[in-house]
C-alpha positions in Angstrom: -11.4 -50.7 22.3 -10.2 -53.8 19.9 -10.1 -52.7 16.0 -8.7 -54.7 13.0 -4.5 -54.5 12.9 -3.6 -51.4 10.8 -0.5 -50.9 8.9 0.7 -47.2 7.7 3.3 -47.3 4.9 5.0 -44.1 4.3 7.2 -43.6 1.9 7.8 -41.7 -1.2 7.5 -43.8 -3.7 4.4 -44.6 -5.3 5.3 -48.0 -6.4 6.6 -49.3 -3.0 3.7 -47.9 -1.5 1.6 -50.5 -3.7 3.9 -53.3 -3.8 3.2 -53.5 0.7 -0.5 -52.6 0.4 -0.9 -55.7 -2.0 1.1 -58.0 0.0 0.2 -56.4 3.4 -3.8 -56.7 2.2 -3.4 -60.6 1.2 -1.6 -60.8 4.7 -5.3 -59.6 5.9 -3.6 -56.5 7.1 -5.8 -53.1 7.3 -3.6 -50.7 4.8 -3.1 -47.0 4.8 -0.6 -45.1 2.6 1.2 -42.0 3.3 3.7 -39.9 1.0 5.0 -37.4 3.2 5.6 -36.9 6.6 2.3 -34.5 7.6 0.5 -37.2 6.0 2.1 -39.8 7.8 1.4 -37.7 11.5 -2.3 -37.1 10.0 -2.4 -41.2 10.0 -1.2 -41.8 13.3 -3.9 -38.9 14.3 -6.9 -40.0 12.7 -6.3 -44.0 11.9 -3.9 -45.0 15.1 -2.5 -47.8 13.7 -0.6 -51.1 15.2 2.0 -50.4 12.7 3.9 -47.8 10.9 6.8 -48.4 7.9 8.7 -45.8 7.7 10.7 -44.9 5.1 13.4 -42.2 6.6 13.9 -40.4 2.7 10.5 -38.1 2.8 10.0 -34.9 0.5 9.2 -33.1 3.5 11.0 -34.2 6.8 13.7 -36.7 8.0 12.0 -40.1 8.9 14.1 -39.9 12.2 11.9 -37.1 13.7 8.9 -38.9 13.4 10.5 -41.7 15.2 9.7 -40.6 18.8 6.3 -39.2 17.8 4.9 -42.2 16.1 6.2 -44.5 19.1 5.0 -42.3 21.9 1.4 -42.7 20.1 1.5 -46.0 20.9 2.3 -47.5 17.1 5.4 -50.0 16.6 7.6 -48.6 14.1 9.8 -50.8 11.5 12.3 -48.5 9.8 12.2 -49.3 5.8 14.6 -47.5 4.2 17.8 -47.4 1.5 20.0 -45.9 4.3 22.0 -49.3 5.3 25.1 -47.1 7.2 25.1 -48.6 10.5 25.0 -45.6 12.3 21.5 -44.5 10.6 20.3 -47.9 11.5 21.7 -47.3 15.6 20.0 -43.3 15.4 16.6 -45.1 14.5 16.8 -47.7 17.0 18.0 -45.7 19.8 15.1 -43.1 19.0 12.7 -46.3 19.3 12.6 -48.1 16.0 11.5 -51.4 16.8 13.3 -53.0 13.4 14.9 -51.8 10.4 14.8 -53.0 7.1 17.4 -52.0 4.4 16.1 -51.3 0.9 15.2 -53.4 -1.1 13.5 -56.0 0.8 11.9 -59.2 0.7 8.1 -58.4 1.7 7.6 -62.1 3.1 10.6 -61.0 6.0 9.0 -57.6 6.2 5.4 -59.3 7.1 7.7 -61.6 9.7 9.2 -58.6 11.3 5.6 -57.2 11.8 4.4 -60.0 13.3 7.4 -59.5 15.4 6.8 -56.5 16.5 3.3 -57.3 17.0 4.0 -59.9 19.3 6.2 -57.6 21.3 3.2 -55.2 21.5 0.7 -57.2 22.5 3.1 -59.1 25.0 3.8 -55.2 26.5 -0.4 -54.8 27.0 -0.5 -58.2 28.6 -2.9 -59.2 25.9 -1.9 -63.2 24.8 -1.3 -63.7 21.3 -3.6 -67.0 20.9 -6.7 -67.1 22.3 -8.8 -70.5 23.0 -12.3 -71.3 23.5 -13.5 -74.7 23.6 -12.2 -76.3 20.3 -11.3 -73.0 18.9 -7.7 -71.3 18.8 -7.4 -67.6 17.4 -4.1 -66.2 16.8 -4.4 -62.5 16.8 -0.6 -62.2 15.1 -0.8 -64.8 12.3 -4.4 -63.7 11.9 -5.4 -67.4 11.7 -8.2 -69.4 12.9 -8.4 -73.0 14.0 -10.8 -75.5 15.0 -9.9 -78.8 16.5 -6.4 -77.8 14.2 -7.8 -77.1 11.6 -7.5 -74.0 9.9 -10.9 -72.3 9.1 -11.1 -69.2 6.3 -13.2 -66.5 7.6 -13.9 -63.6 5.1 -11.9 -60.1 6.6 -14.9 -58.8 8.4 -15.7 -62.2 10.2 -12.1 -62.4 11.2 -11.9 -59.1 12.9 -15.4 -59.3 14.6 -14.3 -62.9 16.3 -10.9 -61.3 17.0 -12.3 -57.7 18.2 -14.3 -60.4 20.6 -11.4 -62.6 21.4 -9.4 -59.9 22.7 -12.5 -59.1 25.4 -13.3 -62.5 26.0 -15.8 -63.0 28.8 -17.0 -59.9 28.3 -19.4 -58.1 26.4 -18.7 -55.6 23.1 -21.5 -53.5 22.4 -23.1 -53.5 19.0 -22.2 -49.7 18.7 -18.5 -50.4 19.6 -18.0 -53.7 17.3 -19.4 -51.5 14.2 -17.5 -48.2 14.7 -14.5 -49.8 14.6 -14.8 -52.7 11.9 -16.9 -50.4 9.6 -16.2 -47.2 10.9 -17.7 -44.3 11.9 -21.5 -43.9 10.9 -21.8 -47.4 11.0 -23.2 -48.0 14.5 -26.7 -48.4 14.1 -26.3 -50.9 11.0 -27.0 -53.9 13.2 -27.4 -56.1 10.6 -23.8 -55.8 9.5 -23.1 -57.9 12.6 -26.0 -60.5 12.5 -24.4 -61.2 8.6 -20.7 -61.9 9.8 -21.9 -63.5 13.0 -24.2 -66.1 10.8 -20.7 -66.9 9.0 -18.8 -67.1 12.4 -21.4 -69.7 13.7 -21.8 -71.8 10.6 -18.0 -71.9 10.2 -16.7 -72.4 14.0 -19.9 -73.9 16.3 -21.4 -77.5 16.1 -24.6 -76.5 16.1 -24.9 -72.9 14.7 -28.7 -72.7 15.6 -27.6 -73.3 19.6 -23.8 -71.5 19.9 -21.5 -72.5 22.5 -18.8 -69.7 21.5 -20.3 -66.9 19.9 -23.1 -65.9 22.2 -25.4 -62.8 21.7 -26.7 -60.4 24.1 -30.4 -58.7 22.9 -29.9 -55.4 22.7 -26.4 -55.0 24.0 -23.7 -56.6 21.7 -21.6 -59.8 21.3 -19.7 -61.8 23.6 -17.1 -64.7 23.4 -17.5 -67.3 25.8 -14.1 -67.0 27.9 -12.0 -70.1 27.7 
C-alpha cells in the first residue's frame, strides 16, 4: 500500500534535527525525528519510511551499524555526518549508504540527493516517477502537480490522496486503506476526510468537477484514478 514519502532524521543534535524538519516539511516531506539509535530502529519499525538521514555520531551506537538494518527494511539511507575521512565515507557506502553528506550542509543539496535517492527507489520497484492522466502530470519525486503545464497547489493531504491514487492507477484504493495511511490509524471509518480532499482534487484538476474524468469514485468501495 501507497503512503505519503516519510523522512527520518536522526541525529543528535537538537538543532539540526529542526533545521531538516522545517526545510524537509516546506519540501511537503512527511518528518519524523530521532535522537538515538533505538529510536531511530523504533522508526524504521513503526513509521517505515522512504528515507532515513543518518547521522553516524549517536549517544548510543555507531551510525554504521544501522546501515545494513535500515537498508534491508527497505528505507534509502543518505549518510549526514561531520566524519568527511574518505574511508568513513567508503565503510558507509559499501554497507549500503545510498549518499553521504559531510557536515555542514546545504539543505537545498540535501533535498536534491533525496530526490535522488528517491528516484533510484522507485526506479528499483518499477513504479514511474511521473504519472499522466489525461491533462494531468503527477511527479511523485518533486511532489508537483501539473495541469496542461501548469503547476497546480494542492494542500498536503490532497497531494498525497491523488498521489497514494497515482501510484495504483486503474485500480481501485479502498476508503479504509486511503485513510489509514494518510491519517493514520483510527482513521478508517472517517469517510468524510476523503469526500473533503477529493472536492479540492476535482475543483483544482477536472473541467467539470460535478462530472470527473480523472478522479472517479466507487460507492462504497474507495477511490480510483482513471489509468492514462
Amino acid at each position: 500500500m501507497s503512503k505519503p514519502i516519510t523522512v527520518v532524521v536522526v541525529d543528535d543534535e537538537p538543532a539540526i534535527r529542526q533545521l531538516f524538519h522545517a526545510s524537509l516539511s516546506r519540501a511537503g516531506y512527511r518528518v519524523i525525528e530521532a535522537g538515538t539509535a533505538r529510536e531511530a530502529m523504533a522508526a524504521q519499525a513503526i513509521d517505515k519510511p522512504d528515507v532515513v538521514l543518518l547521522d553516524l555520531g549517536l549517544p548510543d551506537r555507531d551510525g554504521l551499524e544501522l546501515i545494513p538494518l535500515i537498508r534491508g527494511a527497505g528505507s534509502a539511507v543518505i549518510v549526514v555526518s561531520a566524519r568527511d575521512a574518505t574511508a568513513q565515507k567508503v565503510a558507509a557506502l559499501d554497507l549500503g549508504a545510498d549518499d553521504y553528506v559531510s557536515k555542514p550542509f546545504d539543505s537545498e543539496e540535501v533535498l536534491a540527493r533525496i530526490r535522488t535517492a528517491l528516484r533510484h527507489r522507485l526506479a528499483s520497484e518499477s513504479v514511474t516517477s511521473v504519472v499522466r492522466s489525461a491533462d494531468v502530470e503527477i511527479d511523485l519525486v518533486a511532489r508537483i502537480v501539473r495541469k496542461k503545464g501548469d503547476e497546480v497547489h494542492l494542500t498536503p493531504k490532497e497531494y498525497d490522496l491523488l498521489a497514494m491514487l497515482a501510484k495504483a492507477a486503474g485500480r481501485v484504493v479502498t476508503h479504509a486503506q486511503l485513510l489509514r495511511a494518510i491519517w493514520g490509524p483510527g482513521h478508517e471509518s472517517d469517510v468524510e476526510y476523503l469526500r473533503v480532499a477529493t472536492r479540492g482534487i476535482r475543483r483544482k484538476l477536472e473541467d467539470d468537477p460535478a462530472r470527473p474524468s480523472l478522479l472517479r469514485n466507487e460507492p462504497g468501495v474507495g477511490y480510483r484514478l482513471l489509468a492514462p
